[in-house]
PDB file of N, H, CA, C and O in Angstrom:
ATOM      1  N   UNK A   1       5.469 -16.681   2.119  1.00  0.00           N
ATOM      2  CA  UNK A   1       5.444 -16.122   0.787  1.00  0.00           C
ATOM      3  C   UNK A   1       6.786 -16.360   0.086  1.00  0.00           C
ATOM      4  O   UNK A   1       6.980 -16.683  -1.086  1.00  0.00           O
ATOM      5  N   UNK A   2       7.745 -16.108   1.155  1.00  0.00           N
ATOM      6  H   UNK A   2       7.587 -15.846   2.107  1.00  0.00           H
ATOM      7  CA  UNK A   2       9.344 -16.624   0.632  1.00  0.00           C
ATOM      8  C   UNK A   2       9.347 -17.572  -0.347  1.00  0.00           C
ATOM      9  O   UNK A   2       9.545 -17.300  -1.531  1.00  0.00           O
ATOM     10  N   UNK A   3       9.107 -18.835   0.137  1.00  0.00           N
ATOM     11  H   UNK A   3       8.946 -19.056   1.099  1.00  0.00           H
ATOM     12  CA  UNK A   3       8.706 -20.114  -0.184  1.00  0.00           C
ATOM     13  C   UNK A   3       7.990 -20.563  -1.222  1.00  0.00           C
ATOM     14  O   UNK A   3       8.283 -21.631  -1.760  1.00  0.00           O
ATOM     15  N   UNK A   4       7.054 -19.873  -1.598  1.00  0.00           N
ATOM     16  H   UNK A   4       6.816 -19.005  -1.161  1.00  0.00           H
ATOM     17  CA  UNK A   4       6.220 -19.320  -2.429  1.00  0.00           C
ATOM     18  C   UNK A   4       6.526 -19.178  -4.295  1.00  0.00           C
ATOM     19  O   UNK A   4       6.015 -19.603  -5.332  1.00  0.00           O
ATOM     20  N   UNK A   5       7.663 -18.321  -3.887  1.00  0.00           N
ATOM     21  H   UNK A   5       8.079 -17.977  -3.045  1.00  0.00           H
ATOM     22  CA  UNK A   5       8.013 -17.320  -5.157  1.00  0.00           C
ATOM     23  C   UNK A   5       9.327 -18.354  -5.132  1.00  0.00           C
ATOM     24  O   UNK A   5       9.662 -18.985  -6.134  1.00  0.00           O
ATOM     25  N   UNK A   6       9.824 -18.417  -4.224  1.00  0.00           N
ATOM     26  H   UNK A   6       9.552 -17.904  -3.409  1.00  0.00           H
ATOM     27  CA  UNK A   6      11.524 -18.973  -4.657  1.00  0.00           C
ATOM     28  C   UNK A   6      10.937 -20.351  -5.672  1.00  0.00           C
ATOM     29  O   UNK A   6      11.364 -20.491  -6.818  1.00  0.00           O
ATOM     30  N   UNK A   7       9.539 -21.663  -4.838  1.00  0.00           N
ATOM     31  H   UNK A   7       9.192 -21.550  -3.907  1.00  0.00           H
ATOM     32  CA  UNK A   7       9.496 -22.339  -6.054  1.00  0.00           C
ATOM     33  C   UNK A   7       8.280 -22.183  -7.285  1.00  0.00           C
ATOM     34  O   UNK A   7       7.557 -22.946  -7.925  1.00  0.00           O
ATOM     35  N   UNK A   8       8.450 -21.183  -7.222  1.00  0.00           N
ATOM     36  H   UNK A   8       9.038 -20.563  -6.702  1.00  0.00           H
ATOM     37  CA  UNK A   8       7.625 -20.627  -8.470  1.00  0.00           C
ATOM     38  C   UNK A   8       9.352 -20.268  -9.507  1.00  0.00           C
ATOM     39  O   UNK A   8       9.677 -20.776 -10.580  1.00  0.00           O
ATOM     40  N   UNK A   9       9.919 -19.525  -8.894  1.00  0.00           N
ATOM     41  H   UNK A   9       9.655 -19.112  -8.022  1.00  0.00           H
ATOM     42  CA  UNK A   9      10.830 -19.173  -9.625  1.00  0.00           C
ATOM     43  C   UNK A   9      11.621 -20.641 -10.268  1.00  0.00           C
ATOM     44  O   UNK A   9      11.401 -20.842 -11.462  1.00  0.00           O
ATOM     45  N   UNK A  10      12.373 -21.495  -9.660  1.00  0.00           N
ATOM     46  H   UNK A  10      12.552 -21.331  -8.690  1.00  0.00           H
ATOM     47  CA  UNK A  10      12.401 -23.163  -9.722  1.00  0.00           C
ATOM     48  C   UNK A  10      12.426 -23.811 -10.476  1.00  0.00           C
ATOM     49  O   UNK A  10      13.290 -24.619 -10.818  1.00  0.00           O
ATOM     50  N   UNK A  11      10.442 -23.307 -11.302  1.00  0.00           N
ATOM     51  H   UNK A  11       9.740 -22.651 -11.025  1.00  0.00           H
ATOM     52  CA  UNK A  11       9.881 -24.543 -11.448  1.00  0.00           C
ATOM     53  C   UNK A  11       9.352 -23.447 -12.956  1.00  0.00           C
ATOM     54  O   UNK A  11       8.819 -23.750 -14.024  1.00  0.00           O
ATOM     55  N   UNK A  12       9.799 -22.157 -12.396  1.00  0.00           N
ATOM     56  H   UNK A  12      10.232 -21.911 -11.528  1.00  0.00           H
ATOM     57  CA  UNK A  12       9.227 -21.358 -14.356  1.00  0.00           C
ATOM     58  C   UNK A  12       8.024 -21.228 -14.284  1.00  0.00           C
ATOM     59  O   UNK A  12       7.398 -21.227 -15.344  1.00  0.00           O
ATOM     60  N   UNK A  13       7.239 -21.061 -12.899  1.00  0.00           N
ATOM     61  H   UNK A  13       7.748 -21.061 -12.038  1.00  0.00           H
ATOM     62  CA  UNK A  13       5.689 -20.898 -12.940  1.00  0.00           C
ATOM     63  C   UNK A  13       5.778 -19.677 -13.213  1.00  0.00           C
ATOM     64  O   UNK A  13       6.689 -19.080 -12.640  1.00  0.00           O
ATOM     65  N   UNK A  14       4.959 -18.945 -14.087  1.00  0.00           N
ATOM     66  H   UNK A  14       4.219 -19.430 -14.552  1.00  0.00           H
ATOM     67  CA  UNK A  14       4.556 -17.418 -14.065  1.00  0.00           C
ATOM     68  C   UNK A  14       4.199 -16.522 -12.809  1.00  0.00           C
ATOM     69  O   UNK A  14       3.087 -16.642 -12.294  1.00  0.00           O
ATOM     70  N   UNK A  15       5.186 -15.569 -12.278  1.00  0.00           N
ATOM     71  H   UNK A  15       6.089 -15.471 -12.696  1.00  0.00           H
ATOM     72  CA  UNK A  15       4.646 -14.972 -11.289  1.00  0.00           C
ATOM     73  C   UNK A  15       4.432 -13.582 -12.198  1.00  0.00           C
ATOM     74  O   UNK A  15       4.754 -13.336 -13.361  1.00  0.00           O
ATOM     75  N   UNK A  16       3.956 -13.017 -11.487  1.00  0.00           N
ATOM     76  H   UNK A  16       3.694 -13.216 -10.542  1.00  0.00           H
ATOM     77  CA  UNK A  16       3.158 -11.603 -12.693  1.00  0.00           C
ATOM     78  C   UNK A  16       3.233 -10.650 -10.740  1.00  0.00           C
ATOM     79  O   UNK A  16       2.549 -11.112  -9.827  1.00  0.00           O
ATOM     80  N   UNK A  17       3.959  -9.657 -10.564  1.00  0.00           N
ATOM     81  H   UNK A  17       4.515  -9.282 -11.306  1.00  0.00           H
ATOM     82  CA  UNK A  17       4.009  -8.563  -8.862  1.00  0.00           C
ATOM     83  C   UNK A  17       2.855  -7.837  -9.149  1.00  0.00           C
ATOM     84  O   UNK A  17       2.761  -7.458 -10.316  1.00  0.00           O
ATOM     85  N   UNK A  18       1.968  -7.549  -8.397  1.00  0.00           N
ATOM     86  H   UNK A  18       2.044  -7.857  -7.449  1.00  0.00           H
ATOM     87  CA  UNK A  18       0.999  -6.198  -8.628  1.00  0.00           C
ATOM     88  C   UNK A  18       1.222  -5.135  -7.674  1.00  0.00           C
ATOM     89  O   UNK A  18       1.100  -5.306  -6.461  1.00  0.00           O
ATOM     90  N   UNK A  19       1.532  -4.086  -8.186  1.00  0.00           N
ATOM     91  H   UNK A  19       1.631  -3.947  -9.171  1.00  0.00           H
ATOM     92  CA  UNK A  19       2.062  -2.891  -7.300  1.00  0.00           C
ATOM     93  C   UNK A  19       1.027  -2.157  -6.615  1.00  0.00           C
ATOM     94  O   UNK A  19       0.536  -1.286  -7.334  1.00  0.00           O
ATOM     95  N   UNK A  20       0.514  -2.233  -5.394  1.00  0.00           N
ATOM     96  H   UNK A  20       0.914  -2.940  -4.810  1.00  0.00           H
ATOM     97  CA  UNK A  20      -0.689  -1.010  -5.329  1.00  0.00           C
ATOM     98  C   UNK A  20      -0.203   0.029  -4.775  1.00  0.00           C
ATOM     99  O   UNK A  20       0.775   0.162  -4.040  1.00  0.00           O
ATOM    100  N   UNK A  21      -1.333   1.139  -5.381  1.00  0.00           N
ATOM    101  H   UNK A  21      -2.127   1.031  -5.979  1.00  0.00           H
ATOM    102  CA  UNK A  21      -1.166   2.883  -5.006  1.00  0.00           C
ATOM    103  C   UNK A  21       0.340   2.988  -4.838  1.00  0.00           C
ATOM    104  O   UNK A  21       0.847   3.347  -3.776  1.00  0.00           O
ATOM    105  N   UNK A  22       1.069   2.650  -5.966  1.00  0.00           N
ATOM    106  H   UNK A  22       0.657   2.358  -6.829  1.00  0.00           H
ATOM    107  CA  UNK A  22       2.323   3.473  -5.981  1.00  0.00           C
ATOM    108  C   UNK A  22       3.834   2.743  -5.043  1.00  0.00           C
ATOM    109  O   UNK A  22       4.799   3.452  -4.759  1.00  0.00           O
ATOM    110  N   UNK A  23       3.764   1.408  -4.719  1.00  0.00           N
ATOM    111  H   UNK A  23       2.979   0.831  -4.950  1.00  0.00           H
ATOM    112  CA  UNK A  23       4.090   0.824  -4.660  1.00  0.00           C
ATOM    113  C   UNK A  23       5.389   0.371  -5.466  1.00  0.00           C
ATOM    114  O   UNK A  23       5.108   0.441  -6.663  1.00  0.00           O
ATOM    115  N   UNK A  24       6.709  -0.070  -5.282  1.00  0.00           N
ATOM    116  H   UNK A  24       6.936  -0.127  -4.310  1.00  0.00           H
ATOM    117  CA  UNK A  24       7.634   0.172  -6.379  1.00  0.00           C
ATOM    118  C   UNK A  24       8.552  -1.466  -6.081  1.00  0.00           C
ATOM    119  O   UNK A  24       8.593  -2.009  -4.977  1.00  0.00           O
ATOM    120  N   UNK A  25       9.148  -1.959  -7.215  1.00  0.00           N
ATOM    121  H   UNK A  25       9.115  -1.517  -8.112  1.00  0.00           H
ATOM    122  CA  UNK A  25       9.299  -3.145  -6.865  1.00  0.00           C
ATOM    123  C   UNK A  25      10.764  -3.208  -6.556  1.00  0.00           C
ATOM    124  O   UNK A  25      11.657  -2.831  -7.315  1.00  0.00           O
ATOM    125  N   UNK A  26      10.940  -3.799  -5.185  1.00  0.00           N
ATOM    126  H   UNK A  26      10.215  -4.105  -4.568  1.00  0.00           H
ATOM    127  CA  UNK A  26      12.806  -3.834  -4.862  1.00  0.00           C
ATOM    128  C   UNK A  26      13.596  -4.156  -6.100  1.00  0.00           C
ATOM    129  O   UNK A  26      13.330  -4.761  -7.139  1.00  0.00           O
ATOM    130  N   UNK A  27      14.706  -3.516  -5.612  1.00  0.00           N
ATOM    131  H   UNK A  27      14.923  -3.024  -4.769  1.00  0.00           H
ATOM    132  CA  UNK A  27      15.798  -4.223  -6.435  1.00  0.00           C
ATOM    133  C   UNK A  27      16.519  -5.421  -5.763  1.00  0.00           C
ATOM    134  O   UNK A  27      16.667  -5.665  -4.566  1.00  0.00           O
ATOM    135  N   UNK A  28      17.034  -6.280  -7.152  1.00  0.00           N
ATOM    136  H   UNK A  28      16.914  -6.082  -8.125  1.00  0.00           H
ATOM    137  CA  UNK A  28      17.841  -7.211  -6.802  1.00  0.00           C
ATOM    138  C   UNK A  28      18.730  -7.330  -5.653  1.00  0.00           C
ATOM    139  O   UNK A  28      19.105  -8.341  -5.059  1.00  0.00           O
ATOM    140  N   UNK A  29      18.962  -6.254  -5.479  1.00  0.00           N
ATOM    141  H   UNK A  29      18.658  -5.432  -5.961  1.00  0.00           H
ATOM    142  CA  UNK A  29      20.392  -6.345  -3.846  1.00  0.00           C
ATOM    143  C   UNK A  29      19.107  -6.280  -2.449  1.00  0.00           C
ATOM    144  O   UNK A  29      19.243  -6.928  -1.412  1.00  0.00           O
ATOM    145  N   UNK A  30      17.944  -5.385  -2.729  1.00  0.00           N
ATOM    146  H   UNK A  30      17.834  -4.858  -3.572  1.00  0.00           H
ATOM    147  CA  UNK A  30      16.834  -5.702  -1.486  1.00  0.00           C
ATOM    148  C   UNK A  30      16.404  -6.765  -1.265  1.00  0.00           C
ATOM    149  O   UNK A  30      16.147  -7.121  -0.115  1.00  0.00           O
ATOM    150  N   UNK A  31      16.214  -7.572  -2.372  1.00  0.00           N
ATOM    151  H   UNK A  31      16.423  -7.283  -3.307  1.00  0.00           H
ATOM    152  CA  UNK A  31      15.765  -9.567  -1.731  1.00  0.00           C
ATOM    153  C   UNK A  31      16.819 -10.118  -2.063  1.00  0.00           C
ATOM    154  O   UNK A  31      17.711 -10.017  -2.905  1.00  0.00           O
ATOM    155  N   UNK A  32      16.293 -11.190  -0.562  1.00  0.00           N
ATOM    156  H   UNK A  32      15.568 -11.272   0.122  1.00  0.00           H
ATOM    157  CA  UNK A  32      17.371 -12.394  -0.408  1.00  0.00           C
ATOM    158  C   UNK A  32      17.482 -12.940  -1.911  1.00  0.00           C
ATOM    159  O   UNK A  32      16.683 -12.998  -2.845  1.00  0.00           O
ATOM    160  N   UNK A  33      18.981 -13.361  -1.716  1.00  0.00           N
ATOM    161  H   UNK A  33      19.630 -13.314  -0.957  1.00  0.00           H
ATOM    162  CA  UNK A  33      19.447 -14.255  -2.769  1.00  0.00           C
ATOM    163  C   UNK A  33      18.754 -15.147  -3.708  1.00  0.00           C
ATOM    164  O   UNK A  33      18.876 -15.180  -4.933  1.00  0.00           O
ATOM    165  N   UNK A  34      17.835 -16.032  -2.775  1.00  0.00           N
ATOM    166  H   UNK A  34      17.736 -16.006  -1.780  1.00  0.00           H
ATOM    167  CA  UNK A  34      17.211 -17.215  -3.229  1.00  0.00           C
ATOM    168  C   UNK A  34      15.802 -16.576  -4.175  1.00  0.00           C
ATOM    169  O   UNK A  34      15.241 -17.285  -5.010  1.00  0.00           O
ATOM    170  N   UNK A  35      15.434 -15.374  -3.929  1.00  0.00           N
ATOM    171  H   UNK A  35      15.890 -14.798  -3.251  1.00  0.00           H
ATOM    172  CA  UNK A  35      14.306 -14.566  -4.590  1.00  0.00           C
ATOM    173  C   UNK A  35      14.979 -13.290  -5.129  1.00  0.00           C
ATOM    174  O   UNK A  35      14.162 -12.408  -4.866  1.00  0.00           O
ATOM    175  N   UNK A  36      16.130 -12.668  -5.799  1.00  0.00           N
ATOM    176  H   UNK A  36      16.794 -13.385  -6.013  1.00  0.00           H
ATOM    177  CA  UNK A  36      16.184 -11.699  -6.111  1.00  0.00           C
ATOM    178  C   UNK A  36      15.943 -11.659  -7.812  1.00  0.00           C
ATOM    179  O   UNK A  36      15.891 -10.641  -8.503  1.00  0.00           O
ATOM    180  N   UNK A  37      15.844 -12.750  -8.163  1.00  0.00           N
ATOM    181  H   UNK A  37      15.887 -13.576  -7.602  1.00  0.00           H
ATOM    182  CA  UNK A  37      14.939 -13.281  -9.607  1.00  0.00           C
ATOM    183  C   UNK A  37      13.978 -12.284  -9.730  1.00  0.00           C
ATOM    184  O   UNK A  37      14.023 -11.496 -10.674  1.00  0.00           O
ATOM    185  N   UNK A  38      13.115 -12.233  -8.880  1.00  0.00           N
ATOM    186  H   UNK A  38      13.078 -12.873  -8.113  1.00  0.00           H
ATOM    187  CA  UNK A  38      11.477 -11.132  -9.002  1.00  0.00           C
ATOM    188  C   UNK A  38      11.737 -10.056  -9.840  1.00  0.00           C
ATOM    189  O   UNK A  38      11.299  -9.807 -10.963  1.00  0.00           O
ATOM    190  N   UNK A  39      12.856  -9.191  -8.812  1.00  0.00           N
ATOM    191  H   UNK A  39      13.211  -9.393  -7.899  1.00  0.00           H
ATOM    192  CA  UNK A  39      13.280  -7.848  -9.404  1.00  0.00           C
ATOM    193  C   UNK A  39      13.546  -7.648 -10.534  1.00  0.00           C
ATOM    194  O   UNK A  39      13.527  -6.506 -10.995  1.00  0.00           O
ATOM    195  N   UNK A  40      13.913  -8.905 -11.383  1.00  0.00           N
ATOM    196  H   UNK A  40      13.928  -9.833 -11.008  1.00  0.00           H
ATOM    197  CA  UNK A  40      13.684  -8.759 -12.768  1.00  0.00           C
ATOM    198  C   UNK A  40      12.446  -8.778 -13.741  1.00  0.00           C
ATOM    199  O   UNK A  40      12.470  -8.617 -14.961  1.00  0.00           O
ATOM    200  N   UNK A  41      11.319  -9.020 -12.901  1.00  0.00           N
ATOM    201  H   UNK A  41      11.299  -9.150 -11.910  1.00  0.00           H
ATOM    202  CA  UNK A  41       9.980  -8.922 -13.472  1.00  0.00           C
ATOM    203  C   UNK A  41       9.477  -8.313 -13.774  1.00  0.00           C
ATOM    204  O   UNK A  41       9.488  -7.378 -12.974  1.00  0.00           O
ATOM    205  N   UNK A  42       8.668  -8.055 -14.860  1.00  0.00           N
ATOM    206  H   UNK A  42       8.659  -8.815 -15.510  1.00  0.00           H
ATOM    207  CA  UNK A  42       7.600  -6.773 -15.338  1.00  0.00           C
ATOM    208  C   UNK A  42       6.583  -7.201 -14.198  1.00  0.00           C
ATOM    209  O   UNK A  42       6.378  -8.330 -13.753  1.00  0.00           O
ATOM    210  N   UNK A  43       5.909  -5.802 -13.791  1.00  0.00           N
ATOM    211  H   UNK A  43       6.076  -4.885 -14.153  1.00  0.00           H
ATOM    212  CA  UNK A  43       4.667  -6.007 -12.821  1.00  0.00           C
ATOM    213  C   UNK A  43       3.772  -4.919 -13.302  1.00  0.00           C
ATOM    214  O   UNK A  43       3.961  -4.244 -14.313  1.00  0.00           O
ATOM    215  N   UNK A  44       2.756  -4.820 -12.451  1.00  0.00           N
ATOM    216  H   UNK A  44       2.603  -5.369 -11.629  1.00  0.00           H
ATOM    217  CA  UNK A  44       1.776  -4.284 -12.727  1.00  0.00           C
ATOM    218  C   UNK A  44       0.846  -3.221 -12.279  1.00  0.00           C
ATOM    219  O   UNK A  44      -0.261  -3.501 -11.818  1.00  0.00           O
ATOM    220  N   UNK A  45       1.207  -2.200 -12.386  1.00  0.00           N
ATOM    221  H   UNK A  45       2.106  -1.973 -12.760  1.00  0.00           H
ATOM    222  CA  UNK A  45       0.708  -1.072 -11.368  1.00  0.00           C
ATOM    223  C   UNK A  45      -0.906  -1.024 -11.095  1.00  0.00           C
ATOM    224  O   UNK A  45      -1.622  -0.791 -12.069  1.00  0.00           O
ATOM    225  N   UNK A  46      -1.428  -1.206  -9.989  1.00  0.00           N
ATOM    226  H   UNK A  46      -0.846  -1.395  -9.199  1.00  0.00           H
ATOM    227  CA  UNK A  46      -2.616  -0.878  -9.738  1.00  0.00           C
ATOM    228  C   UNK A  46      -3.261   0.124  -8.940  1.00  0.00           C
ATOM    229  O   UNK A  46      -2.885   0.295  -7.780  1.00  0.00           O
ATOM    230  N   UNK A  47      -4.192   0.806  -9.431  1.00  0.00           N
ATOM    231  H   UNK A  47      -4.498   0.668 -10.373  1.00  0.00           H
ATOM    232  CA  UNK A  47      -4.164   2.230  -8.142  1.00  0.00           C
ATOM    233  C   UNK A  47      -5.608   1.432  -7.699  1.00  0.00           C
ATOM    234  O   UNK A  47      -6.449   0.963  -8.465  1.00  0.00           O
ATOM    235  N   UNK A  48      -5.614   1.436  -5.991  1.00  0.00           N
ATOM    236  H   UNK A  48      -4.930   1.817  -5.369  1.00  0.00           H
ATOM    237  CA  UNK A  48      -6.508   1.067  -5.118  1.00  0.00           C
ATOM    238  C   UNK A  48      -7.616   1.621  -5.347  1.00  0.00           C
ATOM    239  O   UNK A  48      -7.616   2.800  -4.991  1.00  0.00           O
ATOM    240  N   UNK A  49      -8.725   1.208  -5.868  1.00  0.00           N
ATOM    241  H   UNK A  49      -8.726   0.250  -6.157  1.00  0.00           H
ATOM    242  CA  UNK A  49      -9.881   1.925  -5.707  1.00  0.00           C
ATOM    243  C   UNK A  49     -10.923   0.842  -5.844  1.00  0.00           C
ATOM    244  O   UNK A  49     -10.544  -0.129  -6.498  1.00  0.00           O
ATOM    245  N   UNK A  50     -12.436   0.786  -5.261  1.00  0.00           N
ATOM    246  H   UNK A  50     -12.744   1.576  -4.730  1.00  0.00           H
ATOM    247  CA  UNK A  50     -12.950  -0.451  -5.310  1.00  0.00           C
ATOM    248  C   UNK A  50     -14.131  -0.039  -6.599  1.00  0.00           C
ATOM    249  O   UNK A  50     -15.157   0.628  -6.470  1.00  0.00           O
ATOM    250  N   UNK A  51     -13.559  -0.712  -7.893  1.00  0.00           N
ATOM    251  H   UNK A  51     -12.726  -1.254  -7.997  1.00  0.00           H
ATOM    252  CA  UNK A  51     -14.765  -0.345  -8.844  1.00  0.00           C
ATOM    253  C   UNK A  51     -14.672  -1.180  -9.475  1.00  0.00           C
ATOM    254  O   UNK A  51     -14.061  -1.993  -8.783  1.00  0.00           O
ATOM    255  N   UNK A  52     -14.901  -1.701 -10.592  1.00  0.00           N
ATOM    256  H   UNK A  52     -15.398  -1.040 -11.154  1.00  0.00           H
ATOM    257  CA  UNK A  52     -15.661  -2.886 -11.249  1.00  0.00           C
ATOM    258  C   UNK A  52     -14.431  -2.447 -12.089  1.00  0.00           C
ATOM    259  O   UNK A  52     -13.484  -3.223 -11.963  1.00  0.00           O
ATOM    260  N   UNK A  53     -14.204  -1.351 -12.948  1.00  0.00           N
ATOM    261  H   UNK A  53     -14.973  -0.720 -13.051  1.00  0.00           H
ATOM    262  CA  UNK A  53     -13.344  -0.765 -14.136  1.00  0.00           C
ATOM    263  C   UNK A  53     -12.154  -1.006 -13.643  1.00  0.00           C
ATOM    264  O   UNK A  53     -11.239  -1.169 -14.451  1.00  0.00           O
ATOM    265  N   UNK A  54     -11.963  -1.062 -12.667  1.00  0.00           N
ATOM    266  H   UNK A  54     -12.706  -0.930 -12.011  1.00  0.00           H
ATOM    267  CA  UNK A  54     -10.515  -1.374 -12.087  1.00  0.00           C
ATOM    268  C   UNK A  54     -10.255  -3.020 -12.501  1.00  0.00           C
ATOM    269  O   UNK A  54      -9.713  -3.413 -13.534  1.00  0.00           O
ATOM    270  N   UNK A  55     -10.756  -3.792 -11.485  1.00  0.00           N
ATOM    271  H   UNK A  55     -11.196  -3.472 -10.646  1.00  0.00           H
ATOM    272  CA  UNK A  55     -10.719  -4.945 -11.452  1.00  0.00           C
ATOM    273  C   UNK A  55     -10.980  -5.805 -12.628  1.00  0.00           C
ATOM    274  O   UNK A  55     -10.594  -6.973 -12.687  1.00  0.00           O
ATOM    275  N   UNK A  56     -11.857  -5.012 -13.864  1.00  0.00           N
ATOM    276  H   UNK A  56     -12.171  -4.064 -13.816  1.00  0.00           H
ATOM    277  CA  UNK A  56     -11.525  -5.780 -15.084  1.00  0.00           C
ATOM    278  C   UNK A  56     -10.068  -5.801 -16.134  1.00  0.00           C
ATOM    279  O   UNK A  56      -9.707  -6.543 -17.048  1.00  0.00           O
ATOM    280  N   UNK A  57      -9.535  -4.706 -15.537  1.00  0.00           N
ATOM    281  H   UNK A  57      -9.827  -4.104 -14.795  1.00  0.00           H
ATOM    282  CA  UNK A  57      -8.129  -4.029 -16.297  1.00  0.00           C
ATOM    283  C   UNK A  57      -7.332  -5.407 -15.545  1.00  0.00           C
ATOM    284  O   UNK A  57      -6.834  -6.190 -16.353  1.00  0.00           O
ATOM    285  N   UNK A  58      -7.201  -5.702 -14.295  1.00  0.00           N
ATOM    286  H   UNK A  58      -7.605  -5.066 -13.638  1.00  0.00           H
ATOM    287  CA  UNK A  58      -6.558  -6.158 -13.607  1.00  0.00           C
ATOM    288  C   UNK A  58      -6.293  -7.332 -14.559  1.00  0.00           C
ATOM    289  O   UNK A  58      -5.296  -7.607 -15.226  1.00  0.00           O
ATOM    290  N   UNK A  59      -7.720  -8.065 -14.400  1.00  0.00           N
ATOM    291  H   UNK A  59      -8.530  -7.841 -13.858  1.00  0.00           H
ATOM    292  CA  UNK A  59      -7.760  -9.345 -15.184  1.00  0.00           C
ATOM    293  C   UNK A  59      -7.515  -9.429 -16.812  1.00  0.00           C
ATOM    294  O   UNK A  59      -7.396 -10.410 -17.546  1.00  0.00           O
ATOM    295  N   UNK A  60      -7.491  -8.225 -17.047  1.00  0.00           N
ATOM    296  H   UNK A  60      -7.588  -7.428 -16.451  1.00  0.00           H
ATOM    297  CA  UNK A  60      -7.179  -8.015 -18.357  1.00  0.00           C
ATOM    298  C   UNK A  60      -5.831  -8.058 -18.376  1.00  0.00           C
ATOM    299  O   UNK A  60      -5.462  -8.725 -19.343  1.00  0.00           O
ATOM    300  N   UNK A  61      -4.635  -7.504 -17.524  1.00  0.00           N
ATOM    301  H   UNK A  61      -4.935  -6.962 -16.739  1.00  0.00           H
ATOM    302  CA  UNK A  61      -3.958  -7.151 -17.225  1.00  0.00           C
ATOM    303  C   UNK A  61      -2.828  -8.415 -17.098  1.00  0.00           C
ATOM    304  O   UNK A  61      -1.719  -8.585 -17.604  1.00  0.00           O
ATOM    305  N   UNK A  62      -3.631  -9.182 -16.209  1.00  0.00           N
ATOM    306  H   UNK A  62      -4.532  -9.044 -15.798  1.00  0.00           H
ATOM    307  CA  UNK A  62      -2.930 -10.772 -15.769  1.00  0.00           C
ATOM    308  C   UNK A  62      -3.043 -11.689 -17.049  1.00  0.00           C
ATOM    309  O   UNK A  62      -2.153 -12.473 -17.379  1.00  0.00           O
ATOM    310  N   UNK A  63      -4.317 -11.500 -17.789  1.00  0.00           N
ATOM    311  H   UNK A  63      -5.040 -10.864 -17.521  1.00  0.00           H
ATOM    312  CA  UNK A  63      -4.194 -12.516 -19.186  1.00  0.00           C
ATOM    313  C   UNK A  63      -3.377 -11.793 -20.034  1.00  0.00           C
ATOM    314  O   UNK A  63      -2.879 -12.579 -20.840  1.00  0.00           O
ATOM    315  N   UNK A  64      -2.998 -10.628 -20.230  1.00  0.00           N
ATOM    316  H   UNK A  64      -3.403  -9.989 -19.575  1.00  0.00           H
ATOM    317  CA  UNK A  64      -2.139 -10.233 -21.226  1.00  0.00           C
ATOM    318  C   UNK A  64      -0.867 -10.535 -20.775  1.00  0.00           C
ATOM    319  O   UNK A  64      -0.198 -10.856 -21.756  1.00  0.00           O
ATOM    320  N   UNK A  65      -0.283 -10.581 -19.868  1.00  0.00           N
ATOM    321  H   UNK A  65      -0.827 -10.320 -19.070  1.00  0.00           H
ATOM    322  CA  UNK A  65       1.189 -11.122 -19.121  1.00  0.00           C
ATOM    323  C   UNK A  65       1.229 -12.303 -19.169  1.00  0.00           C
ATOM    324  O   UNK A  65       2.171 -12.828 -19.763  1.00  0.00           O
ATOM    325  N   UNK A  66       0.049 -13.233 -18.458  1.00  0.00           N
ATOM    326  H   UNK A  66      -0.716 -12.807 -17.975  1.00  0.00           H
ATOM    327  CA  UNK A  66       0.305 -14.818 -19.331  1.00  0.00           C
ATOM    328  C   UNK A  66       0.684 -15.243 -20.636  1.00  0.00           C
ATOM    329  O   UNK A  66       1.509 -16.084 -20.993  1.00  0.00           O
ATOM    330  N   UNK A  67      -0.165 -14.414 -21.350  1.00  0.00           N
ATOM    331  H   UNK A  67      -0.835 -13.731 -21.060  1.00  0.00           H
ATOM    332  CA  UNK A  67       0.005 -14.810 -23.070  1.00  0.00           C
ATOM    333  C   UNK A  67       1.289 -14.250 -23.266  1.00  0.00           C
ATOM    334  O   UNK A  67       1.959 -15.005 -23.970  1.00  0.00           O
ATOM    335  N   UNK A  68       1.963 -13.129 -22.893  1.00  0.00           N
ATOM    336  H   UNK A  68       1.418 -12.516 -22.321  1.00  0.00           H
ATOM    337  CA  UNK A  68       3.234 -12.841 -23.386  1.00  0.00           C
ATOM    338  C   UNK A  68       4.161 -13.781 -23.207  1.00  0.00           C
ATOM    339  O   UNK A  68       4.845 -14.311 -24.083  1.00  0.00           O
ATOM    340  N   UNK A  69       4.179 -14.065 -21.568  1.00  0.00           N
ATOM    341  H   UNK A  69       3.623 -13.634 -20.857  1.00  0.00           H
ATOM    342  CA  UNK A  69       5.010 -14.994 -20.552  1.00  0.00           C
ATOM    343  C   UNK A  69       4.960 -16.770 -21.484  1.00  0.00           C
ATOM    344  O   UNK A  69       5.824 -17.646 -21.504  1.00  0.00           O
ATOM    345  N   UNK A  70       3.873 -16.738 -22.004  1.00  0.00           N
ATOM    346  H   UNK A  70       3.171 -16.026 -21.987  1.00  0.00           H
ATOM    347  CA  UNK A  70       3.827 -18.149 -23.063  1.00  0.00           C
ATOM    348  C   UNK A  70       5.151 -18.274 -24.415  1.00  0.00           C
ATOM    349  O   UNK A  70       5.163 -19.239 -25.179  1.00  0.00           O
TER     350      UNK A  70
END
């Protein structure tokens, strides 16, 4: 996953974090060097539950962060 995000970060691909059930996103001094970029990201809180209303917010959620991120 390291690997992952460091060339996403790189290369300016959009990464968008999704937080579940309360989940909180490190700070910059908690990730390595080569990924502490993230911690500057808006993410996206999701509370775990398996329902349809959830999972459309989600995707609602991820296209509204793309279009901003544009």
């Amino acid at each position: 996953m390291r690997l992952e995000i460091r060339t996403a970060l790189e290369r300016s691909i959009p990464i968008i974090p999704i937080l579940i059930d309360g989940a909180q996103m490190p700070t910059r001094e908690q990730l390595p060097a080569d990924i502490s970029k993230l911690a500057q990201l808006n993410s996206i809180k999701v509370i775990y539950r398996r329902s349809e209303r959830n999972e459309r917010q989600l995707v609602a959620d991820v296209q509204q962060a793309l279009i901003s991120a544009a």
